[in-house]
C-alpha positions as CSV (number, residue, x, y, z in Angstrom):
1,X,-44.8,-15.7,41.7
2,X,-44.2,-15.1,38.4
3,X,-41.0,-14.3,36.4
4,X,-40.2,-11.1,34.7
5,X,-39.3,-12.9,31.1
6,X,-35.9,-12.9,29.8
7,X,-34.0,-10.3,27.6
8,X,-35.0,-10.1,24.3
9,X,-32.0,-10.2,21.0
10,X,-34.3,-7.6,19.6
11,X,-31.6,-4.7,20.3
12,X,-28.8,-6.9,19.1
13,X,-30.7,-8.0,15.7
14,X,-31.8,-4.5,14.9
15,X,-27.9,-3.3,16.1
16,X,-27.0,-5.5,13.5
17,X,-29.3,-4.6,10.7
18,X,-28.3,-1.3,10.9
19,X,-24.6,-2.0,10.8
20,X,-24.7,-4.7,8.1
21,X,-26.7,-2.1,5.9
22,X,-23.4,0.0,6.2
23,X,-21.1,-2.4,6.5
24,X,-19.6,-2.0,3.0
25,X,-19.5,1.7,2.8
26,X,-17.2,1.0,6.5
27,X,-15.1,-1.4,4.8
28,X,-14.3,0.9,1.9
29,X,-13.5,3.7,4.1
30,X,-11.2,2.2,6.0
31,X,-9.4,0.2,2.9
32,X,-9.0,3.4,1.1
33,X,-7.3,4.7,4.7
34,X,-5.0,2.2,5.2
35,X,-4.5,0.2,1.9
36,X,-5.0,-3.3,3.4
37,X,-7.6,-5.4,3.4
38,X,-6.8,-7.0,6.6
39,X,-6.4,-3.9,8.7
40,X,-9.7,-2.6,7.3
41,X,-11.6,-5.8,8.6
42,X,-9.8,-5.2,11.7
43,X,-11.4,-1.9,12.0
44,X,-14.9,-2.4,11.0
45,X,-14.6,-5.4,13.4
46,X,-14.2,-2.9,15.8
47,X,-16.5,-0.5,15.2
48,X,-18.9,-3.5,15.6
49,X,-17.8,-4.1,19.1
50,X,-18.1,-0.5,19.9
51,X,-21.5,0.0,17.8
52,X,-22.6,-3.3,20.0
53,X,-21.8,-0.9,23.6
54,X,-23.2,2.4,22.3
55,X,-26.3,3.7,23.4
56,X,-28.1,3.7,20.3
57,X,-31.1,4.9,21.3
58,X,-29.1,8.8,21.5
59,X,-27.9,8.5,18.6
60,X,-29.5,10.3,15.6
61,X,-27.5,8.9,12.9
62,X,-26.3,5.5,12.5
63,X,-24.4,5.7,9.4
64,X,-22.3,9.0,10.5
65,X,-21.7,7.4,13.8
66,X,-20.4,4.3,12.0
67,X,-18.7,6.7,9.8
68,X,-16.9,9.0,11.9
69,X,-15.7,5.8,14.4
70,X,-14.5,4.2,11.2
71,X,-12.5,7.1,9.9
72,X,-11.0,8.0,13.0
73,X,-10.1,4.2,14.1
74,X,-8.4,4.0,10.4
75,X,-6.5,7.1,11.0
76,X,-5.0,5.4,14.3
77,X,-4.1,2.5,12.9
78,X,-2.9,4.4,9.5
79,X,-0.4,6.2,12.2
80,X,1.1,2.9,13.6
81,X,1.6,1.2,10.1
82,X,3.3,3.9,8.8
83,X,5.8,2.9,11.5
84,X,5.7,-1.1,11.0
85,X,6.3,-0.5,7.3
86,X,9.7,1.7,8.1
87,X,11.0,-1.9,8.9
88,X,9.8,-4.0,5.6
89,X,12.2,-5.8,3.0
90,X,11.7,-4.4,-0.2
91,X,8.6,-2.1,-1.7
92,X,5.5,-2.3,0.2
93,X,2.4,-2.6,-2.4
94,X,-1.2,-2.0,-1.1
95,X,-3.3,-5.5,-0.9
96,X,-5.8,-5.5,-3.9
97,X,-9.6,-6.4,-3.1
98,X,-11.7,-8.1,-5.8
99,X,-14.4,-5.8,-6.9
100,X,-16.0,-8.3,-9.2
101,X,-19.7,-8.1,-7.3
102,X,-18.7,-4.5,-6.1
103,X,-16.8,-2.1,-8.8
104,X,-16.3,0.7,-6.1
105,X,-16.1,-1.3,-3.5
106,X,-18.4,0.5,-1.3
107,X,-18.3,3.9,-2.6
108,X,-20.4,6.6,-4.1
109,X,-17.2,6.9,-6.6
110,X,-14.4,4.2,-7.7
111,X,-12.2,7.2,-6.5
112,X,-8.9,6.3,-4.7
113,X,-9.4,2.7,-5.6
114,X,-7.0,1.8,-7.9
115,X,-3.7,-0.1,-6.7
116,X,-1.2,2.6,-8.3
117,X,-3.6,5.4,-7.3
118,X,-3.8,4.0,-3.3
119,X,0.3,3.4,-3.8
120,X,1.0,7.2,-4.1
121,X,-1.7,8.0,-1.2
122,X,1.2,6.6,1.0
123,X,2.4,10.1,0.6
124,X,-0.4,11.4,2.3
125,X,-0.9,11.2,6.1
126,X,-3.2,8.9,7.3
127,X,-5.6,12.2,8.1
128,X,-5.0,13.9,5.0
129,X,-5.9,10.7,3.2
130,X,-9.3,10.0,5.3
131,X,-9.7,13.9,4.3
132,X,-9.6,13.3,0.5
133,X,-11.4,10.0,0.8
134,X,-14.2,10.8,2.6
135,X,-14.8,13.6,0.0
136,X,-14.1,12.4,-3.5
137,X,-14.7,8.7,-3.4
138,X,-18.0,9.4,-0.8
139,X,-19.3,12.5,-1.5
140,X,-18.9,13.8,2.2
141,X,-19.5,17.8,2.7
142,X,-17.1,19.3,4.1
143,X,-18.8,20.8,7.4
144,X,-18.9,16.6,8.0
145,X,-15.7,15.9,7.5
146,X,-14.6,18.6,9.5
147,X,-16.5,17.2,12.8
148,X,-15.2,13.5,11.8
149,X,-11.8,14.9,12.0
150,X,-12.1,17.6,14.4
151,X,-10.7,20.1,12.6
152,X,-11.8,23.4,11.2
153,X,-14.2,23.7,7.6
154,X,-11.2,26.1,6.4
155,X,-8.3,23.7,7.6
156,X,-10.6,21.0,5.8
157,X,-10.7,22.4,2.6
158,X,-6.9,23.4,2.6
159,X,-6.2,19.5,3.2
160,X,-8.2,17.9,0.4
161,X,-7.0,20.6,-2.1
162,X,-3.7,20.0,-1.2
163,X,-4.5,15.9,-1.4
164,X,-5.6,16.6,-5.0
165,X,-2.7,18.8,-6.1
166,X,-0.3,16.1,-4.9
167,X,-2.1,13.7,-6.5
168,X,-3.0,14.8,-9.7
169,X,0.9,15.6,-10.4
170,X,1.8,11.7,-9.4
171,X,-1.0,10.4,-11.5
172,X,-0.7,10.3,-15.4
173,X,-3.6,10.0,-18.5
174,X,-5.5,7.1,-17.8
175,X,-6.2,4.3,-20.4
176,X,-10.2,2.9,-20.1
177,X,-11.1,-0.2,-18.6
178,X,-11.1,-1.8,-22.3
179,X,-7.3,-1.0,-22.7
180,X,-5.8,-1.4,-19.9
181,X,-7.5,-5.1,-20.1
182,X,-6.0,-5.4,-23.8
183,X,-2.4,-4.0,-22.3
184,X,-2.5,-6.3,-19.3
185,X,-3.2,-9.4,-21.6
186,X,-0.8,-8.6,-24.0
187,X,2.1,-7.9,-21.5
188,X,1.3,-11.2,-20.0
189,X,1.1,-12.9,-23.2
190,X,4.7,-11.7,-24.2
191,X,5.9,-12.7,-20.5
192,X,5.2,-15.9,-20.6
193,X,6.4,-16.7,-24.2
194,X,10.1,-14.9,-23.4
195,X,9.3,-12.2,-26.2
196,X,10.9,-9.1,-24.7
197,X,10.6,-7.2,-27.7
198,X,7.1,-7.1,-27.8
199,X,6.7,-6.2,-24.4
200,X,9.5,-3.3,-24.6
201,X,6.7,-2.5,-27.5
202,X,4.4,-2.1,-24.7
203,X,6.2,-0.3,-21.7
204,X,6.9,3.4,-21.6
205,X,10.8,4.6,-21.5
206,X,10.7,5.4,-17.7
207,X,8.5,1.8,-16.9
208,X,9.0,1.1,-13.5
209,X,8.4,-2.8,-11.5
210,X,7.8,-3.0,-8.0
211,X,7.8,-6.4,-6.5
212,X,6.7,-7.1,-3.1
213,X,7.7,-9.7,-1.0
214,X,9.1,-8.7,2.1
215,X,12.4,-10.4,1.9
216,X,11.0,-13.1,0.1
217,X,14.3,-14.9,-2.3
218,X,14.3,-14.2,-5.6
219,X,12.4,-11.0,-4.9
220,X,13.4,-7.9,-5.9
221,X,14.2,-5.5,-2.9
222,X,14.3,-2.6,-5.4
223,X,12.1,-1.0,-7.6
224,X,13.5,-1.9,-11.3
225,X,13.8,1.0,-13.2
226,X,13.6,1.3,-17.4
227,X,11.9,0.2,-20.3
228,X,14.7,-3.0,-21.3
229,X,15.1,-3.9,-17.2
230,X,11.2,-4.2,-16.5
231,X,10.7,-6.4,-19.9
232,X,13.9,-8.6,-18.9
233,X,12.6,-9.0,-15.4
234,X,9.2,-9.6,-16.5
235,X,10.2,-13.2,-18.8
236,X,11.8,-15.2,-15.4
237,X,11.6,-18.6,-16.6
238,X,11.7,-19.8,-13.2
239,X,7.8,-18.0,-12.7
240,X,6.1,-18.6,-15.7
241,X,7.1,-22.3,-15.4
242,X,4.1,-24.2,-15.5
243,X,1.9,-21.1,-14.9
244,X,-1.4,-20.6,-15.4
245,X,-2.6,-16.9,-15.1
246,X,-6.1,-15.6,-14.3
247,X,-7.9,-12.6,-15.2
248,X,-9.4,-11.0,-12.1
249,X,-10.8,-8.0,-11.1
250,X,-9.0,-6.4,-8.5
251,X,-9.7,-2.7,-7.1
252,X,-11.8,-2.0,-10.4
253,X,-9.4,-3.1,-12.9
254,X,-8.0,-6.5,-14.2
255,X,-5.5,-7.8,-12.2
256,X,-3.9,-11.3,-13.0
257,X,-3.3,-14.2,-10.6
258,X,-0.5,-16.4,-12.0
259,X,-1.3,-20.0,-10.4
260,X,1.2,-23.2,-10.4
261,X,-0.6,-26.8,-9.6
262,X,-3.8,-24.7,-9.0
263,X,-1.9,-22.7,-6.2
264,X,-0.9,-19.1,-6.2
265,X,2.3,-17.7,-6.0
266,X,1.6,-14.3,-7.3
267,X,-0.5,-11.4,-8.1
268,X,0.2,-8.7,-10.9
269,X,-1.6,-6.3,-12.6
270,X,-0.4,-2.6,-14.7
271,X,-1.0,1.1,-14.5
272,X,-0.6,2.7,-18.1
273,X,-1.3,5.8,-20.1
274,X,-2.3,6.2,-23.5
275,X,1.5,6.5,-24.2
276,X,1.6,2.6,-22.5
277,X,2.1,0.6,-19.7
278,X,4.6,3.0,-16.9
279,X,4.4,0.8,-14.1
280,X,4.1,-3.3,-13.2
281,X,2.9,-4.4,-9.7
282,X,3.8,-7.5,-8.3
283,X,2.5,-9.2,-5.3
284,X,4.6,-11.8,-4.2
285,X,4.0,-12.0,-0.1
286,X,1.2,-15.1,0.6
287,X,-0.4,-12.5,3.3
288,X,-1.5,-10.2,0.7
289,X,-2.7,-12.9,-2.0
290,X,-4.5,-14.8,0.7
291,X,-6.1,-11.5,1.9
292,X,-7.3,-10.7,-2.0
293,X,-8.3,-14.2,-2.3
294,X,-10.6,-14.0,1.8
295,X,-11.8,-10.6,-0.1
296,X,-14.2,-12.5,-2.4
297,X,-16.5,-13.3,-0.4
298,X,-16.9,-9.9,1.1
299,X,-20.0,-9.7,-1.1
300,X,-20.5,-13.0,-1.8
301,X,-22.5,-13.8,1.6
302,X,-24.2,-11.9,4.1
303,X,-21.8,-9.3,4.9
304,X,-22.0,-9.8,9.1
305,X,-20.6,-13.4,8.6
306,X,-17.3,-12.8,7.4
307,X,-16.0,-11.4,10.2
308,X,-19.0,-11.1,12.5
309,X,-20.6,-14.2,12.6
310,X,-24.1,-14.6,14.2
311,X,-23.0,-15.7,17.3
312,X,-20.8,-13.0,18.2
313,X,-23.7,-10.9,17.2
314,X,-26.2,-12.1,19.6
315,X,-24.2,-12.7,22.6
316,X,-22.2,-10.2,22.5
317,X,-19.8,-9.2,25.5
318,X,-20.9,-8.3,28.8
């Protein structure tokens, strides 16, 4: 008698077609949400499980299914970080990305990209963020963003207007890519050599450095505040020692990471104005280097590897 033949992978391959197609536009989504790298992977991870057990064959389309369980699994998670950051040492920094192969990381626009930009989105609920994400960095109408979220098209409109409000006030002039590179290698120029007048010459009055760490010693637990402070702070012998700093490109702007023996011990890079640099970013905590270093191959290979490898993919739970 003869067999029926076995299963096809057919389903699974072309389950995973689809979601590698999309995969960055996911990934950007949820890294705008929640302003880690590692979190976002978490949750595209997950909407591959989920995308895996859905009944594909109802649904009409794939990328605002993928979408919409993206958004609302970053919004979740957005909600329980907001508590597990209540108990970190020191400022908490978002985890910068490189963007070298992708400048907008997955986006119709760069929008809500930047590190200092995604630092004052912290104000923002995790909702309210998805909100203003999903419209200005991906061009979402609003009637879709409105079923994503479940909420009303007026209540929609009232939240992103409000996002921009907010953030337009916390958000100064912006310098082009150009200067802010010029800025950032002048700053780390005068760092390294000690010359704190030249880097005064650089910072605004009311400069601001924010170092994070998460307890880490010889980190500072609190932002340091003032034009003389920040360039003081900024010439520590005891980190240039030996350094060697690289230009990167981190969340569409240069970003440095300052390397001893070829290892790194810390990431920095500068928001500044026409009227110079106002605030210095530091990223001290090995996590959050590691996780922009693991970031470079987001594009660098076939995005379903990174986190999904082939295996997973094919024989996928029962």
């Amino acid at each position: 008698m003869d067999l029926d033949p076995p299963p096809t992978s057919s389903g699974i391959e072309e389950a995973l077609a689809v979601f590698v197609q999309h995969r960055t536009r996911l990934f950007g989504i949820a890294y705008r949400v929640l302003g880690s790298a590692v979190e976002a992977e978490d949750v595209v991870q997950e909407v591959w499980l989920r995308w895996q057990k859905t009944d594909r064959s109802v649904v009409v389309s794939p990328v605002a299914f993928l979408s919409s369980t993206t958004t609302r699994l970053a919004i979740n998670v957005g909600q329980s970080a907001r508590v597990r950051r209540e108990t970190y040492i020191g400022p908490w920094l978002p985890e910068p990305i490189d963007t070298s192969s992708d400048l907008e990381a997955g986006a119709q626009r760069a929008e809500a990209l930047e590190l200092a930009l995604l630092l004052v989105m912290e104000k923002l609920s995790p909702a309210e963020r998805a909100a203003y994400v999903l419209r200005e960095a991906f061009d979402y109408p609003y009637p879709e963003i409105a079923e994503i979220l479940q909420l009303s098209l007026v209540n929609v409109r009232q939240i992103v207007s409000r996002a921009r409000k907010h953030l337009s006030a916390e958000q100064r002039e912006r310098v082009d890519t150009a200067e802010h590179r010029r800025l950032l290698n002048a700053f780390v120029s005068a760092a390294q050599t000690g010359d704190v007048a030249s880097l005064e010459a650089l910072l605004t009055p009311d400069a601001v450095s924010l170092s994070d760490g998460n307890g880490m010693r010889g980190c500072a637990r609190l932002p340091v505040l003032g034009r003389a402070r920040v360039a003081k702070l900024s010439t520590h012998r005891q980190l240039w020692r030996e350094a060697e700093p690289e230009l990167v490109d981190a969340n569409g702007c240069t970003g440095v990471m300052v390397r001893r023996d070829g290892q790194p011990i810390a990431f920095m890079t500068v928001a500044a104005s026409p009227e110079g640099i106002y605030k210095v970013l530091w990223l001290f905590s090995p996590a959050k280097i590691a996780a922009f270093l693991d970031s470079r191959s987001r594009f660098a290979t076939v995005p379903g590897q990174n986190r999904i490898n082939e295996r997973s993919a094919l024989n996928p739970p029962p």
